[in-house]
C-alpha positions in Angstrom: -2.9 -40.6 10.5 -6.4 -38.8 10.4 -4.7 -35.1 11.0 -1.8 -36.0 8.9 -4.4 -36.8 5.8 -6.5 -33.7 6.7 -3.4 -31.5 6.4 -2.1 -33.1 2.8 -5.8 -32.6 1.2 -6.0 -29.2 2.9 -2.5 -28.8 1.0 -3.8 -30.1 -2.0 -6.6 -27.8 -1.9 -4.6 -24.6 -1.5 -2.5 -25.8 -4.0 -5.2 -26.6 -6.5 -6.5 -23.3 -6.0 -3.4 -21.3 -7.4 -1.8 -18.2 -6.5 -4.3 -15.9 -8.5 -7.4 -18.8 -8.0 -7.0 -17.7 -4.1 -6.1 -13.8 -4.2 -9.6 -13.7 -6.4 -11.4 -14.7 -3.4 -8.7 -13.0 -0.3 -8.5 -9.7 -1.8 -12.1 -9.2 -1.9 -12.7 -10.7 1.0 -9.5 -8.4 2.7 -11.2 -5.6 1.8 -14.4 -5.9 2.6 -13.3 -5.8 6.1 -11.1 -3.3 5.1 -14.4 -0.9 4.4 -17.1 -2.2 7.0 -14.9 -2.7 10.1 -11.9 -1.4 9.9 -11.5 2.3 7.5 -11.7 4.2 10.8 -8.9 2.6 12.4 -6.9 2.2 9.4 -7.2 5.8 8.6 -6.1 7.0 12.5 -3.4 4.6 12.0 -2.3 6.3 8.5 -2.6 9.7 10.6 -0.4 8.5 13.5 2.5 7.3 10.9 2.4 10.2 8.4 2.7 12.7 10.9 6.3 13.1 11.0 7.1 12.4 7.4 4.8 15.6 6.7 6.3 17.6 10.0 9.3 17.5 8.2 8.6 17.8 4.5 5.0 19.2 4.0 4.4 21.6 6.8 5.6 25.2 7.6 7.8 24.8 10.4 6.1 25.1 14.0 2.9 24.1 12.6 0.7 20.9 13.4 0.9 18.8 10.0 -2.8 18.0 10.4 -5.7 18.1 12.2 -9.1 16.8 12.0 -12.1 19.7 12.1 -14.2 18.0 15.3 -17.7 19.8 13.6 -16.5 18.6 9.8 -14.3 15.7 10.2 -12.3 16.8 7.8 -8.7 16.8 7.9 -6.7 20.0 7.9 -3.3 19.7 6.6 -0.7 22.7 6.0 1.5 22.9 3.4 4.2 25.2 2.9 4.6 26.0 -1.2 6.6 28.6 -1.0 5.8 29.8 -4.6 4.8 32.5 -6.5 1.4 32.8 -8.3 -0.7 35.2 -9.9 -4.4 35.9 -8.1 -6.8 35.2 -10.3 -8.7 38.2 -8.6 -6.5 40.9 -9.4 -4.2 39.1 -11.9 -1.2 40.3 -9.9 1.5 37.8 -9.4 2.2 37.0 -4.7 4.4 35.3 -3.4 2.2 31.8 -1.1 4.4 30.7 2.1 1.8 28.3 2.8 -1.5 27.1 3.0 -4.1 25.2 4.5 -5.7 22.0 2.7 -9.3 20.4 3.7 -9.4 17.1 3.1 -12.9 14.8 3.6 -11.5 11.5 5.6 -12.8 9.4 1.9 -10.6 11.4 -0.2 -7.1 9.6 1.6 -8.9 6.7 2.2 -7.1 4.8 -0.9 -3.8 5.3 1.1 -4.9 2.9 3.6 -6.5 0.4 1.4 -3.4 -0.9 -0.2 -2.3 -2.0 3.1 -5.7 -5.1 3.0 -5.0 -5.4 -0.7 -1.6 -6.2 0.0 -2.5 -8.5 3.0 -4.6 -10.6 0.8 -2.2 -10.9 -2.1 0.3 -12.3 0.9 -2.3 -14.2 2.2 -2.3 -15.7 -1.1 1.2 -17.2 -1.7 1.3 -20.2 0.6 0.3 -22.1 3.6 0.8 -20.1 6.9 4.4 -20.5 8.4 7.2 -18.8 9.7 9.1 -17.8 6.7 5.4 -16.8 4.7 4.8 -14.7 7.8 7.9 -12.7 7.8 7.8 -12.1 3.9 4.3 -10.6 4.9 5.2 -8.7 7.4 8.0 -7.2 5.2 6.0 -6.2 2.3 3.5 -4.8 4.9 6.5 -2.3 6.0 7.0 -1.3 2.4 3.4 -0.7 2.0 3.0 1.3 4.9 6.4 3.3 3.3 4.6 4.0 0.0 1.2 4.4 1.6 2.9 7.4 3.9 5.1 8.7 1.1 1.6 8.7 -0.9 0.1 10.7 1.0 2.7 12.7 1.6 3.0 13.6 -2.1 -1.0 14.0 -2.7 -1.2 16.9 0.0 1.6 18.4 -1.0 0.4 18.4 -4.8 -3.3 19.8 -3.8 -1.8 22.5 -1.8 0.7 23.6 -4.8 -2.4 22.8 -7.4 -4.2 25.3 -5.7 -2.0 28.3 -6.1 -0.9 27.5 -9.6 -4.2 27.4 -10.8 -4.0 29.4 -13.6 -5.0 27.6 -16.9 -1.9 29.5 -18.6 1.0 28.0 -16.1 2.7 25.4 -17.5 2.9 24.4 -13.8 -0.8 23.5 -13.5 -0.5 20.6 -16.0 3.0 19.2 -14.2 0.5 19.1 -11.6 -2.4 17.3 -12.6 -0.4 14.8 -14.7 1.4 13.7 -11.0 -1.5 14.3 -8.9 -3.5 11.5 -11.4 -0.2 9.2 -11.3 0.0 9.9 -7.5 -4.2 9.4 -6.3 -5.1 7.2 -9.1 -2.5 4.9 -10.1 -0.3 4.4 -7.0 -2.6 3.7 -4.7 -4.1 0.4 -6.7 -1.0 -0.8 -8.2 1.5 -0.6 -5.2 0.1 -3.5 -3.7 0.5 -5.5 -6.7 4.2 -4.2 -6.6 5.1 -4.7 -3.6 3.9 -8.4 -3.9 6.3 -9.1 -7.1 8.8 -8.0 -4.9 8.5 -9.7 -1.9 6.6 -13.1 -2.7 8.3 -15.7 -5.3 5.0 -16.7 -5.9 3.8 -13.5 -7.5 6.8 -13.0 -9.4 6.9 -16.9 -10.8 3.3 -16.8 -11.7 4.2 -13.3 -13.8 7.2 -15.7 -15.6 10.1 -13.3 -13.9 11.2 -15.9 -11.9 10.9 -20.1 -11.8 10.1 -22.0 -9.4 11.6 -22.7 -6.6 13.5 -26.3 -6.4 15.2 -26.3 -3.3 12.9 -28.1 -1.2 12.9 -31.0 -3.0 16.3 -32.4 -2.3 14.8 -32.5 1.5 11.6 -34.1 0.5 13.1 -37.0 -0.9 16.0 -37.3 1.7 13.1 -39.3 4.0 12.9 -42.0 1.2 16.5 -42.5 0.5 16.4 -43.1 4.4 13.6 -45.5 3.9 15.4 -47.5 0.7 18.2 -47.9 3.5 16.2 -49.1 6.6 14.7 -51.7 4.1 17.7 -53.1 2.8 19.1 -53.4 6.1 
């Protein structure tokens, strides 16, 4: 009886709390390990899983996709643009295979944040149990699909920036406007999106969806059971 009252006001706690009451104190929270304990690892992790997505898309072929400089710790990614351009030196337009990008380890390190931003939006939704833990895990592939992709995109769009870099290309501002959408939109919104469309909860709190009825019928099937006991 003691455990089983514990449980119902932990319940009503969580409950009380509301979807966005709790992710105002999860996602913080989430991230804050995020940046003192775990950026490192998170970022190696991000480096592990984008490799082949930017072997096969991103980088010249026969090339490491990135490296890390051991005296900088920057990472060294190469590109293959395959573009033509004019030098701003001689003002001749060359033809760029491809290229080399330096990247400081802080500039990508919003592509691995969304992964904690997510968790504590999932963390969010409901009690722990199997089903919540699956939907998590789900929407934790999908980030880890955009968070890739992301990065993808971004070194792909500094390594083309940086040959059409002439204020008179019409190419340059194509560009910029993705690059912004890409590093500064993407990155903090995609968790938000990928919880709409994995958790009910999300999407009922936004009005998109109502809520979900079907476990009542199963909570009241222990009283109707009750009501027949008794009038037996």
């Amino acid at each position: 009886m003691e455990q089983a009252g514990r449980s119902s006001l932990t319940t009503s706690l969580w409950n009380r709390g509301g979807v966005v009451g709790r992710a105002a104190m999860l996602v913080p929270a989430a991230m804050a390990v995020w940046w003192f304990l775990l950026k490192v690892p998170s970022l190696w992790l991000l480096g592990v899983l984008a490799w082949l997505p930017l072997a096969l898309f991103v980088a010249p072929a026969g090339q490491d996709p990135v490296t890390v400089n051991a005296d900088t710790g920057e990472w060294v990614f190469s590109v293959q643009v395959r573009t033509s351009a004019r030098d701003p030196l001689t003002g001749q337009s060359r033809f760029v295979d491809s290229l080399d990008v330096n990247v400081p380890a802080n500039g990508i390190a919003e592509y691995a944040a969304g992964w904690f931003c997510y968790f504590g939006l999932a963390l969010s939704t409901a009690p722990f149990s199997r089903r919540a833990a699956k939907r998590a895990l789900f929407g934790l592939g999908v980030q880890t699909v955009v968070n890739v992709a992301s990065l993808a995109a971004c070194v792909w769009i500094m390594g083309y920036g940086s040959v059409v870099n002439s204020p008179s290309d019409p190419r340059l501002w194509l560009t910029k406007y993705f690059d912004h959408i890409n590093s500064l939109v993407l990155p903090f919104l995609s968790p938000f999106l990928v919880a709409l469309l994995v958790h009910p909860e999300w999407r009922e709190w936004v009005g998109i969806s109502r809520p979900d009825r079907t476990s009542q019928p199963a909570a009241a099937a222990p009283r109707r059971m009750a009501k027949a006991t008794a009038r037996r």
